[in-house]
N, C-alpha and C positions, 0 to 999 in steps of 0.2 A: 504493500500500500504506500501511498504519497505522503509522506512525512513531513517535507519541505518542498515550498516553491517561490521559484525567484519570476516575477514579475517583469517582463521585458519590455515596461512601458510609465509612464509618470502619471501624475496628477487624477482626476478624479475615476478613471478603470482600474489604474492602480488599486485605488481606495477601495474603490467595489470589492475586486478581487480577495485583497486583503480582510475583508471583512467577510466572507464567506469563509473563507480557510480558516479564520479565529472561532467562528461556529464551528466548527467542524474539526479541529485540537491541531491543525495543519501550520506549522510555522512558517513564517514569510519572509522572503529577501525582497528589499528594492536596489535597483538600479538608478543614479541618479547624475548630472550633468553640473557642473561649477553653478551654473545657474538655479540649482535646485537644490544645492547645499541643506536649506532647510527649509523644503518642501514639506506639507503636508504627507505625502506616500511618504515620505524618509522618515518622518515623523512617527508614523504609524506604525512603519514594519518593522519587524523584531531584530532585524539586521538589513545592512545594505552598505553597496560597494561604489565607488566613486569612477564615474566615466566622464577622463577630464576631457577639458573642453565645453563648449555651450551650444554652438550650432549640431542641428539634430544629426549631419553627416558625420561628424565628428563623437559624436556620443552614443543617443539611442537608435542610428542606423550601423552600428559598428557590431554583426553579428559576432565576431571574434573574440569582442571583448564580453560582451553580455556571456558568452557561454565560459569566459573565462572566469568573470563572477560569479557566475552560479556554481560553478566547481570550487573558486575559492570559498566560497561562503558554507558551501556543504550542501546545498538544494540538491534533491534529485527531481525536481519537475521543473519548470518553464513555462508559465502561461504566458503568450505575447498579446493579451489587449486588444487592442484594435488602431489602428494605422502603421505606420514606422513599420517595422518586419514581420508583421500578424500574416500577411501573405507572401512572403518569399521562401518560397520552398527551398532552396538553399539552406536559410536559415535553420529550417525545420531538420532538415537534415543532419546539418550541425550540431544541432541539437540530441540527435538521439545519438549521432557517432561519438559524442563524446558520454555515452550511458546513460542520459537521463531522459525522464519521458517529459517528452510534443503535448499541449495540453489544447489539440487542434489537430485537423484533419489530416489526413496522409499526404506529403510532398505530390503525391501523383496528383491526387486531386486538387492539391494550389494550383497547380501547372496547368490542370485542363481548367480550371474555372476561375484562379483569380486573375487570371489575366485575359481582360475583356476579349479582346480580339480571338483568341483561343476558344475563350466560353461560347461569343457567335458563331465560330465554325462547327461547333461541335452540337450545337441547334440550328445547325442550318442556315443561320444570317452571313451575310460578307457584309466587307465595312467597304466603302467608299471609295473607288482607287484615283480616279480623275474626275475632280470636282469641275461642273459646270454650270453657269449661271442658272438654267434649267433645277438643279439640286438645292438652289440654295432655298433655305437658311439649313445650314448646317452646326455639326455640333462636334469640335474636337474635344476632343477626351482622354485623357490620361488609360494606358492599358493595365495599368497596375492600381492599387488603390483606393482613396474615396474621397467622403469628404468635401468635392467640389475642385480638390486640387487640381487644377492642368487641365480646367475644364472652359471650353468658351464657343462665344456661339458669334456663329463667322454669317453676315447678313451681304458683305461685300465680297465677289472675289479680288478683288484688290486686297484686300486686309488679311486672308489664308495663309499666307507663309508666313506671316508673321504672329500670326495668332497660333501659328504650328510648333513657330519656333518659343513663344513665350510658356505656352502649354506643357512641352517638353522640357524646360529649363525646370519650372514650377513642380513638375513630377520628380524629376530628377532629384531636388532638392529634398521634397517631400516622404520620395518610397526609394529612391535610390536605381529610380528607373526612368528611364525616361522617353520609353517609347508612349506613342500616342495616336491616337485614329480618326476618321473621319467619318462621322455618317449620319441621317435625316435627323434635322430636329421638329422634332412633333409640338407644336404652340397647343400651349394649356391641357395638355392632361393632366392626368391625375397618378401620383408615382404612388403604385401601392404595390407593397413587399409581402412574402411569408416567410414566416419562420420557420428552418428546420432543426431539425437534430433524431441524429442516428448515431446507431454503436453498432457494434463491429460484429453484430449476430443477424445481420441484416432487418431489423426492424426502423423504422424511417418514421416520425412522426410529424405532422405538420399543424405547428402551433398556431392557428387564425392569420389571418390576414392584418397588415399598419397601413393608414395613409400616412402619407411625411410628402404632402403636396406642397404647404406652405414651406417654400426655400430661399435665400437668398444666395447670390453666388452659385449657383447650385446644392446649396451647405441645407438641408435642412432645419428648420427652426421650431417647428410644432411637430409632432406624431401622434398618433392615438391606435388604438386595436379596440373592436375591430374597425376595419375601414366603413366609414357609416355609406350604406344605400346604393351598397353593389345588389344587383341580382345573384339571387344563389345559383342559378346556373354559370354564371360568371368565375362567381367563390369557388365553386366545386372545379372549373377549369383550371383555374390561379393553383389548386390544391395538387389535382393531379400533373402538371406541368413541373411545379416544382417538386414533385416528391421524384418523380422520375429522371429530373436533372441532376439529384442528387444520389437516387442509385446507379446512371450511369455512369457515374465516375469514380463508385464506389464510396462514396463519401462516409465519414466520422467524424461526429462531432456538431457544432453547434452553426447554422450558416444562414444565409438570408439569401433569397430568389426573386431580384427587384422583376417590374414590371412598370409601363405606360400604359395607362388607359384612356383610350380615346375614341369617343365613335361606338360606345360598347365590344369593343376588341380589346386585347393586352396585347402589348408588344413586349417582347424577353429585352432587358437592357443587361443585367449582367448576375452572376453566384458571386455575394460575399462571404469566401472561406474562414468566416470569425465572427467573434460576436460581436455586434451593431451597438452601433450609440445609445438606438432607442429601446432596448431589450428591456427595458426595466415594462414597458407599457404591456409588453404579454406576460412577463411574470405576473406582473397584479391580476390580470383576468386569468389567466390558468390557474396563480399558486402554486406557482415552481421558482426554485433557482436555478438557472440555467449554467451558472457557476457551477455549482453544483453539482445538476448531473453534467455538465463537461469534466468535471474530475474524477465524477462514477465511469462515464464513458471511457475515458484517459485510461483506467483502473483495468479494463478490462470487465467493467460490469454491462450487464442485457438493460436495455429499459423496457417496462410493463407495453404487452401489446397493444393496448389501448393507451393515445395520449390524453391527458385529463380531461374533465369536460370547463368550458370556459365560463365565466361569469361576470355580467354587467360590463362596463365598460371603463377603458383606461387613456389618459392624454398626458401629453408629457412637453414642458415646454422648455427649452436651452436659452437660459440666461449669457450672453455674452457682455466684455465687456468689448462695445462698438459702437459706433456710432451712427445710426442707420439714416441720420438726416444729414450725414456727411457723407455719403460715396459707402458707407458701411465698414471707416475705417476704424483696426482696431484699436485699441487703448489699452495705457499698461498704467501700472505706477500703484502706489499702496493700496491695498482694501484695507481701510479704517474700520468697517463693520461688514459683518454678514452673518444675518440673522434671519431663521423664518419660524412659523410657527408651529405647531405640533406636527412630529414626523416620524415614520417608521424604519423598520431595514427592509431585507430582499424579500418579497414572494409573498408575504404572508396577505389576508384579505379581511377587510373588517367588512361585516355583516350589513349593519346598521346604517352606518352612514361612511360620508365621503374621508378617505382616509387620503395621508400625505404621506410620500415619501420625497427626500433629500438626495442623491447622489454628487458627491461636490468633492474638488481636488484642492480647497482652499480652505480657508479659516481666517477669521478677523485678525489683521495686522497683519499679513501676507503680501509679499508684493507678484505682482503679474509679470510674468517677463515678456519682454520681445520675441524669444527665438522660438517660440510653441503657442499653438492652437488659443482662441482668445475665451474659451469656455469657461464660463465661472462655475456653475451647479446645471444640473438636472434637475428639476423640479416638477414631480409626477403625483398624479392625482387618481385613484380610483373612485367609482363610486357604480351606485344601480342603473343607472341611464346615461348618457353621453351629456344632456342639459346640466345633469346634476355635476358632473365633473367638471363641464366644461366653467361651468359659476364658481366652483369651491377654485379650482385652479387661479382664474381670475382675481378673486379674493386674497389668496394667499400671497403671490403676488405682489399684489398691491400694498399687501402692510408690512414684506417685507423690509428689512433693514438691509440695503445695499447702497453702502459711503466708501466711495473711491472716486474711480475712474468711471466715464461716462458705459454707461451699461445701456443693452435693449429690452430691460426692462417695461418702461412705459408701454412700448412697442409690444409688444408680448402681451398687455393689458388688454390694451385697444385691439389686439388683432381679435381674442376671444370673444370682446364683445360686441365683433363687429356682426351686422346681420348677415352678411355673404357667408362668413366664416360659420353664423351659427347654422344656416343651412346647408347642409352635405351636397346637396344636389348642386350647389357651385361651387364646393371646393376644385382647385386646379390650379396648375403651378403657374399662372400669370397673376394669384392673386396679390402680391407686392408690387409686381408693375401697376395693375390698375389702382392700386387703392396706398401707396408706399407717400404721397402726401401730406394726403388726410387724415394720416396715420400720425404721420411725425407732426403734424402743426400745435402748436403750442395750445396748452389746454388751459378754462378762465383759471381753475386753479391755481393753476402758477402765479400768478398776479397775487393772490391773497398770500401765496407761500413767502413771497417778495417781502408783502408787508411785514409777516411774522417774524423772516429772517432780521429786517431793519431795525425791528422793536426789541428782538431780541439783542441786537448787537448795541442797542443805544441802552438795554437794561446792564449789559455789562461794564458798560465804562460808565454805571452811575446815574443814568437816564436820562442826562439833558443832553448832552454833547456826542450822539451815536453819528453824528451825522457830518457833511461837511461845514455846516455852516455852524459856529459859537454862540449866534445871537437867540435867545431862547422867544424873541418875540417875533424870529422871520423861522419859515419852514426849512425844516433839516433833509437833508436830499440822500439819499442811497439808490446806488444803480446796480441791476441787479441782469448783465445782458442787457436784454432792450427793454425792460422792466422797471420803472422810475417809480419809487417813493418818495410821499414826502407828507411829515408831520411834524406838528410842533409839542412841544411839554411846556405844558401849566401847572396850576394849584390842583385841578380836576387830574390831572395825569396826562398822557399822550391823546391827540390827535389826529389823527390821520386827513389828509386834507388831499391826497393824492395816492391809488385811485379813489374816487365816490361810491358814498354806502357803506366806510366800512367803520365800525365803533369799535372799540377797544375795549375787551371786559380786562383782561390783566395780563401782564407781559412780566415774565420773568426769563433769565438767558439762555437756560433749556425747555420754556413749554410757551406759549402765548396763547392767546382766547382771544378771539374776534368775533365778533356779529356780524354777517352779511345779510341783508333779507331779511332780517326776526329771528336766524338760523345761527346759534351760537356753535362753536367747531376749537378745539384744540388743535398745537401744530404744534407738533416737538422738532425741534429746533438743535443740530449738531454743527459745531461750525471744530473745523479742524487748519492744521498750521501750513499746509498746501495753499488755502485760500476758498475751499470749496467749503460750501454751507449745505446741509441736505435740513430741507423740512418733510416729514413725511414723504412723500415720494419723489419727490422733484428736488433734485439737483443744478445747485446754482451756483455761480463765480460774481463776488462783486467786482464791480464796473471803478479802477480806476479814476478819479477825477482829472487828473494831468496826465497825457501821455510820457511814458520816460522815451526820451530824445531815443537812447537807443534800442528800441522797438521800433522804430521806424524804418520802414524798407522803402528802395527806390520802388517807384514804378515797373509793372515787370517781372518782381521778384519772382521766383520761385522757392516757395520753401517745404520743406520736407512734413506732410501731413501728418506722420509719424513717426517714431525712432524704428530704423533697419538698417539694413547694408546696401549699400547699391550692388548690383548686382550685374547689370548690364548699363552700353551710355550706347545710344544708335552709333550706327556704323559710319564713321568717316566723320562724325559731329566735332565742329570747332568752331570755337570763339570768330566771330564774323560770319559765318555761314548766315543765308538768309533762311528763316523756318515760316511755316504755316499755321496759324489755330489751328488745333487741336493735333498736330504732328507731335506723335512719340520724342521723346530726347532720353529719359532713362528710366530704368526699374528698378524697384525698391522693393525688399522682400522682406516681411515683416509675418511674425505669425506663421509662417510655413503658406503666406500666399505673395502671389507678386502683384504689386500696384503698378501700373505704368502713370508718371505725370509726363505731361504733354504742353507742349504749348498755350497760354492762354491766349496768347495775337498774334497776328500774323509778324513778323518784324526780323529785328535781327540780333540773333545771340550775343550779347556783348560781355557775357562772366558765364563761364562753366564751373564749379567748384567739386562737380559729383565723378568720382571714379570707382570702377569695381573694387569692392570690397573694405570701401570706405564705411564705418562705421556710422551713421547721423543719428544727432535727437531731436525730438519733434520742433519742429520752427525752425531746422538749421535751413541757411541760404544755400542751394543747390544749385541755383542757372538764375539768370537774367535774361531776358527778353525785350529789348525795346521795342515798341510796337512801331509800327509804320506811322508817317505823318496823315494827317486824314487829308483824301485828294481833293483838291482846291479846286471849282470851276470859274475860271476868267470871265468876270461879267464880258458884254458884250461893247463893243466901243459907243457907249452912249450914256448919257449924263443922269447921277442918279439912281444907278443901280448898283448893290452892294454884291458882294461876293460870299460867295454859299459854300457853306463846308457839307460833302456830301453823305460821306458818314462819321459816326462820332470815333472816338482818338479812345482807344483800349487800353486802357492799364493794367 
């Protein structure tokens, strides 16, 4: 039996993992990178070996070393998670050569199915050889992996080789592979998955159907099981499709059978040889850990011919820290808090009502790094119907404590209670394009959180002077973004005199009471030494009164949206060269994705500062672009006529 297992992966599957093996009297090793020093998984497991370095090539894509830890540590198992080397059969291989057991499927069957191009030939599909306007829109993709990495969707053939070559860069970086394919992209279906797992006695079971439509980047961001308002004849095809994809290639162990649905058809996209992000949403509706039995399976144990029967329903939504009304970029830098409300562990089901579970690779006072995935928690909800989960999810949520770095949090709110999202019969993966505005636009709350934050900051320095202005008989002004307070302090106490409607029942430097409406409302109020204040859910930055001179960028500027590496600079690019809006200049790899910034005006390069493998932090100056002068038309030789500037001058 498995005595020890070392974990070939960080942060919150880590955690998972580790947390079934402590049920189950199984000691645990982690693997960890300079950057993870003191990590939550380090934290937790009972041992763990240092893999120097920071970037993932260098650490946890180095199969060499991971199997050299887990022999130094003494582990005889290996479970690899999910991304980094969960499918390289190589690795797998390495693994057992050096005597200890694979806690995943047979190298054979990595080979035939986690690598996309493979898995299609093997059902029949070919991928795309010579793209033509005729084909497009197209979808390159990563052949190895997940996640969204290497993945993009090519509308021009002009922009194909370069989207080939960005794609592949991003894989490489990501699985250590970096082939990549070409083929139809289907607008607005609906991506629904099943779950398998089989052991090694030939029984196959398939645990219900996930949607995991809503995505951004192609990254999934909500899942649930079952997938609400497929046809059962449908279900039963999804069922026998994937049970037979996985006896084809003899599969063991725990895997996922994506699908497109569109038009009432499925289309095969690809077998993931591991377990899935969203695993937690069929555990709660079966009542299994799939941890678990992969270590039963692993063990040489049969599972029951029957797989369990399922129950009510399960949704599960991925906290990131990002910034979804910026380009969806990620965010790093302390978690000051994270906290939610009542939560369980793996598998188990409450009865009665909606129950919560946690899965999360962080902890308050943790910082986020750069060089990996920007996932803060998994936060999964069961309950007896989809409505009911879909509210308690919602809820929890919302009164979350999450003080850091900008999170999609809010985003996550508003998507549950949007009415597309609550009817099933629209779900589909365009639902962030159409509706990714509406979503992010500032909500009235924030304005009252504004006020709360200002009261609170003028109750700490004493209560007259919180503001820019000394004089206690003119209005005191706090900016909060684009959010302007302003109140004064009397005999009576504060006023608030900007925005309108709103009273003041009492303000003290961690809670404040306000009236809006007749509608009295508490706001707890956290202001930390970053400069970021959170009331309740809304996360705010005060607003400066003086600019500092050096914040100031020329016209032009380019600056680094967040800390990464450069990674690539276009080809032949130099100081002088004339560029085009929106013309690439270089890629930034952050998080294990690549950002391309581009041109913001047409003009001429006049500072480059960005090279491969340059290190930057967010705001750093990277390129210059002077925009073109705006073109002048010559009045005409006749008296009286001014001259027209034809279009405006781009900064």
């Amino acid at each position: 039996m498995i005595s020890s297992v070392l974990v070939a992966n960080r942060g919150e599957i880590a955690c998972r993992v580790f947390r079934t093996c402590r049920e189950l009297g199984i000691a645990t090793v982690a693997v960890y990178s300079d950057a993870d020093a003191t990590a939550l998984h380090v934290r937790e497991a009972d041992a763990a070996v240092r893999l120097p370095g920071a970037a993932p090539a260098d650490t946890y894509l180095r199969g060499d070393l991971v199997v050299a830890a887990a022999l130094a540590a003494g582990a005889d198992a290996v479970h690899p998670g999910y991304g980094f080397l969960s499918e390289n059969a190589d690795f797998a291989r390495a693994v057992t050569a050096a005597g200890l057991v694979w806690i995943g499927p047979p190298p054979e069957a990595i080979e035939a199915m986690a690598s996309k191009t493979r898995a299609k030939e093997l059902m029949g599909i070919a991928p795309l050889a010579d793209v033509t306007e005729a084909d497009l829109p197209v979808l390159v993709k990563a052949a190895a992996g997940g996640g969204g990495r290497g993945m993009r969707i090519v509308r021009e053939l002009t922009l194909l080789d370069g989207e080939l070559a960005a794609a592949s860069a991003e894989a490489a970086s990501a699985f250590g592979d970096g082939e990549v394919f070409v083929e139809p992209y289907v607008e607005n279906g609906r991506h629904v998955e099943v779950q398998v797992l089989a052991d090694g006695h030939g029984t196959v079971w398939t645990l219900g159907t996930r949607d995991c439509s809503l995505q951004r980047r192609h990254q999934k961001v909500i899942e649930e099981s079952p997938a609400p308002g497929l046809p059962a004849a449908l279900v039963e095809e999804l069922y026998e499709r994937s049970a037979a994809a996985a006896k084809a290639v003899g599969y063991v162990g725990a895997g996922t059978v994506e699908f497109l649905v569109a038009d009432g058809r499925a289309h095969f996209l690809e077998m993931n040889t591991r377990l899935q992000v969203e695993h937690p949403v069929t555990e709660e509706v079966y009542g299994v850990d799939l941890v678990a039995l992969q270590l039963s399976v692993a063990e040489g144990g049969a599972l029951p011919a029957e797989a369990p029967t399922p129950r009510g329903h399960a949704i599960e939504a991925r906290l990131y820290a990002e910034d979804p009304a910026g380009g969806w970029t990620p965010q790093t830098g302390r978690l000051h808090r994270l906290e939610f409300g009542e939560r369980g562990g793996a598998g188990a089901r409450e009865r009665t009502r909606p129950r919560v579970r946690v899965d999360t690779g962080y902890a308050s006072g943790d910082t986020v790094p750069v060089h990996y995935d920007a996932m803060l928690a998994k936060v999964v909800v069961h309950a007896a119907t989809r409505a009911e989960a879909v509210r308690k999810l919602a809820h929890v949520l919302e009164r979350a404590s999450v003080h850091g770095p900008v999170t999609n949090r809010e985003l996550l709110v508003a998507s549950l209670r949007h009415p597309e999202f609550r009817d099933p019969g629209r779900l589909d993966t365009g639902f962030y394009g159409r509706n990714l505005d509406a979503l992010t636009r500032p909500r009235d709350g924030e304005a009252y959180a504004a006020v709360a934050a200002a009261l609170a900051d003028a109750a700490r320095s004493g209560g007259r002077f919180g503001g820019w202005r000394n004089l206690a008989s003119q209005d005191q002004v706090k900016a909060y973004g684009e959010r302007e307070v302003r109140y004064r302090y009397g005999r009576g106490g504060h006023t608030v005199t900007a925005p309108e409607g709103v009273r003041v029942v009492a303000a003290a430097p961690d809670r404040v009471r306000l009236e809006v409406g007749g509608v009295v409302r508490d706001f707890d109020v956290a202001r930390y030494d970053d400069g970021t204040v959170h009331v309740g859910p809304y996360r705010l930055t005060a607003r400066p009164r003086f600019t500092d001179p050096a914040d100031q960028q020329e016209p032009g500027s380019l600056l680094a949206p967040m800390p990464g590496t450069v990674v690539r600079v276009a080809e032949g690019l130099a100081v002088g060269d004339p560029v085009a809006a929106g013309q690439p200049l270089l890629w930034l790899e952050a998080m294990k994705m690549e950002h391309r910034i581009v041109s913001p005006a047409s003009g001429t390069l006049t500072a480059l500062h960005a090279a491969p493998g340059r290190q930057v932090e967010v705001g750093a100056l990277l390129a210059v672009v002077q925009p073109e002068a705006p073109a002048v038309v010559q009045p005409e030789a006749q008296a009286d006529v001014p001259t027209e500037a034809q279009e405006e001058q781009t900064s």
